[in-house]
Every structure is written in C-alpha cells, then in structure tokens.
C-alpha positions as CSV (number, residue, x, y, z in Angstrom):
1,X,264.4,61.3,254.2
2,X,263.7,64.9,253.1
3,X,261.8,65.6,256.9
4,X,265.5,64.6,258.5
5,X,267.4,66.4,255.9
6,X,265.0,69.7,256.2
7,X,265.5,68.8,260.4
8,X,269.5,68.5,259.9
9,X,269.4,71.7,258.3
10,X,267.7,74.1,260.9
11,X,270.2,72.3,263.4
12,X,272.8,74.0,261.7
13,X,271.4,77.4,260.6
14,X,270.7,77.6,264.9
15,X,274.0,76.5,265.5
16,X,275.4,79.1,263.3
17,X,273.4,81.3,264.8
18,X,274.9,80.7,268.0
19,X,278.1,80.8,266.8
20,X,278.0,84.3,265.1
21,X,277.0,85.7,268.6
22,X,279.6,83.9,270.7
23,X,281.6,86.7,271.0
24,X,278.8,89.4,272.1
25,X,277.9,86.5,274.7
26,X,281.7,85.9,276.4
27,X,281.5,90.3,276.3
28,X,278.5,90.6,278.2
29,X,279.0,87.5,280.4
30,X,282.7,89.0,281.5
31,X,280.6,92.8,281.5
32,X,278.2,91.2,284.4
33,X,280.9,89.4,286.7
34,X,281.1,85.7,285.0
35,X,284.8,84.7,285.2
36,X,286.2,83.5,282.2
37,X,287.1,79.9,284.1
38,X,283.3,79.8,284.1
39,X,282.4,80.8,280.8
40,X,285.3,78.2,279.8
41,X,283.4,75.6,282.2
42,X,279.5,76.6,280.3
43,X,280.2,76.8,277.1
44,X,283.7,74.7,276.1
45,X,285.3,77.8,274.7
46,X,288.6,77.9,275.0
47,X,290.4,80.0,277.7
48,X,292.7,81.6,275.1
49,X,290.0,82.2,272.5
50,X,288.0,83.6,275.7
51,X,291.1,86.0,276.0
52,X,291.1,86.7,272.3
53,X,287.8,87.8,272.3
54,X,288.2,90.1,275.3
55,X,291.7,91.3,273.7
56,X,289.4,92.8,270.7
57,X,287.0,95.6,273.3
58,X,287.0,98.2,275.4
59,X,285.5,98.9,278.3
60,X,283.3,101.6,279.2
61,X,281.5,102.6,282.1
62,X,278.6,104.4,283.4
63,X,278.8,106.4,287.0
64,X,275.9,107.3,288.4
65,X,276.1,110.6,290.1
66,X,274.5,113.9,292.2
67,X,275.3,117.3,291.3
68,X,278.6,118.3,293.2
69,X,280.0,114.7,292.8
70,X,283.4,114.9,291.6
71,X,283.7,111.9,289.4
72,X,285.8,111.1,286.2
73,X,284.7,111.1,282.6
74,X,282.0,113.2,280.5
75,X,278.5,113.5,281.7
76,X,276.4,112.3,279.0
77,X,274.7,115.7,278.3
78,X,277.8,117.4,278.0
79,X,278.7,118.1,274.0
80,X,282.3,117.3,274.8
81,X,281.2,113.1,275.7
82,X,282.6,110.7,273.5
83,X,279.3,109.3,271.3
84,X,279.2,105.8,270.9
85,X,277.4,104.5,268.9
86,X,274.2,102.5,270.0
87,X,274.9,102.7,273.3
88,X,272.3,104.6,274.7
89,X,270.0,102.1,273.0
90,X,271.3,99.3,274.9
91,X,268.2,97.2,276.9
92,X,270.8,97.3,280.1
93,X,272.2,101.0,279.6
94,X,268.4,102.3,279.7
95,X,267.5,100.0,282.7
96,X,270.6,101.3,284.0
97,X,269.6,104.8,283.8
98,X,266.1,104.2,284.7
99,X,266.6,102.4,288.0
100,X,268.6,105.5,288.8
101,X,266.2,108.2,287.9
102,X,268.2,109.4,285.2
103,X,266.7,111.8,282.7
104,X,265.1,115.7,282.1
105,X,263.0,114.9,285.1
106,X,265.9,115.0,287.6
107,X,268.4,117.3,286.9
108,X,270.1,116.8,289.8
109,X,271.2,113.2,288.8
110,X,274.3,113.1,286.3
111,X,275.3,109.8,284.6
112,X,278.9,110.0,283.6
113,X,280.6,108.0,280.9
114,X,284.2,107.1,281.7
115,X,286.6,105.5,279.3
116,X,289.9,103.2,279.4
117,X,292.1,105.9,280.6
118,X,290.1,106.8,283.5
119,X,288.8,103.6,284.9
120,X,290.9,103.4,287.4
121,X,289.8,107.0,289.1
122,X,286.3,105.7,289.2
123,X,285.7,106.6,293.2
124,X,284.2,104.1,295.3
125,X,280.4,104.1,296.0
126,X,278.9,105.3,292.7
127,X,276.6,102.7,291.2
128,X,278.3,101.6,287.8
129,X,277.8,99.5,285.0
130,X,280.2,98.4,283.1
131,X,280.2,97.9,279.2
132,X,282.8,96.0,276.6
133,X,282.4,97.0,273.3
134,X,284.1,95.9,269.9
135,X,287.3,98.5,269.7
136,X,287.0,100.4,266.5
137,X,290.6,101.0,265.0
C-alpha cells in the first residue's frame, strides 16, 4: 500500500510540474508557428485560457541584418537597446545568433531587437525570430 501511495504521489508532483510550465509551453508553441486551434487540439486547454495566457506577453523580435540594412529597433550592441532580462541566455536566441554568424567575429552582421511598437516595420526578407515574454507592469 505505501509502494502505490509513494507511486500516486510522484504522479502528482510531475503533473504539477507540468502544470506550473503550461504557460511558458502555449508561449513558445504560439512563438514557433503552432496555432492556438492546435495547441487547443494537443493539450485540452481551453481556447480562451489559451488567449489569456497570450493576453499576459509581449512580443519581441530579433532581425538579422548587414551593415547598411535599414531595419527597425536597437541593435543589440547599441547602449540605447532595451535589456531584457535573460534573453540573451535563451538556448533558441543563441542558436539564433549562431546560425547567423552573429558575434565580435563578424562585425558586419547586426542583430536588431524590435519591440511592440515597431513590429509591424519589420521589412521583408530578414531572418527573424520571434519571442513572447511575460509583460512586466
């Protein structure tokens, strides 16, 4: 009886688990292209909790440009850029960066980061990625 009891508990201390990083999940699924019908369809969440969720960030994204590329936003080097925190730590911002040779190596490639206000100037043909974040208040 304890065995089952002990077993019962670990059930629930992953499902917890699960639960306290639902929201980071529906972010990052939405972040790489999943529509929220699907995330509804894979995971039972609710459309409107879905929306919720989404209601609660920001987006952010990174523009990957040459020198001479006119392209909205800060450049990440520039002291004027908006810091956020942890986000230059992020496993998909630094693959990001690396697949497109950002860094002191290559001066000549700029990564920009553009906020709400400026999405929609984002021109086409820069490589992107695009981030939601919890909004701070």
């Amino acid at each position: 009886m304890d065995e089952r009891r002990a077993a019962a508990e670990q059930a629930l201390s992953h499902y917890r688990q699960a639960i306290d990083g639902r929201d980071g999940m529906v972010r990052d699924a939405t972040t790489s292209g999943i529509s929220k019908n699907r995330i509804h369809t894979l995971t039972g969440i609710a459309r409107t909790t879905i929306d919720r969720i989404l209601e609660d960030t920001m987006a952010v994204v990174l523009v990957s440009a040459q020198s001479g590329d006119q392209v909205p936003g800060h450049e990440l080097a520039d002291p004027d850029c908006p810091e956020i925190p942890g986000l230059l730590d992020r496993p998909d911002v630094e693959a990001f960066m690396e697949a497109h040779g950002y860094g002191p190596d290559d001066p000549d490639e700029l990564m920009y980061l553009v906020t709400e206000s400026d999405l929609d100037d984002i021109p086409d043909g820069f490589p992107t990625l695009t981030i939601r974040l919890p909004r701070t208040t």
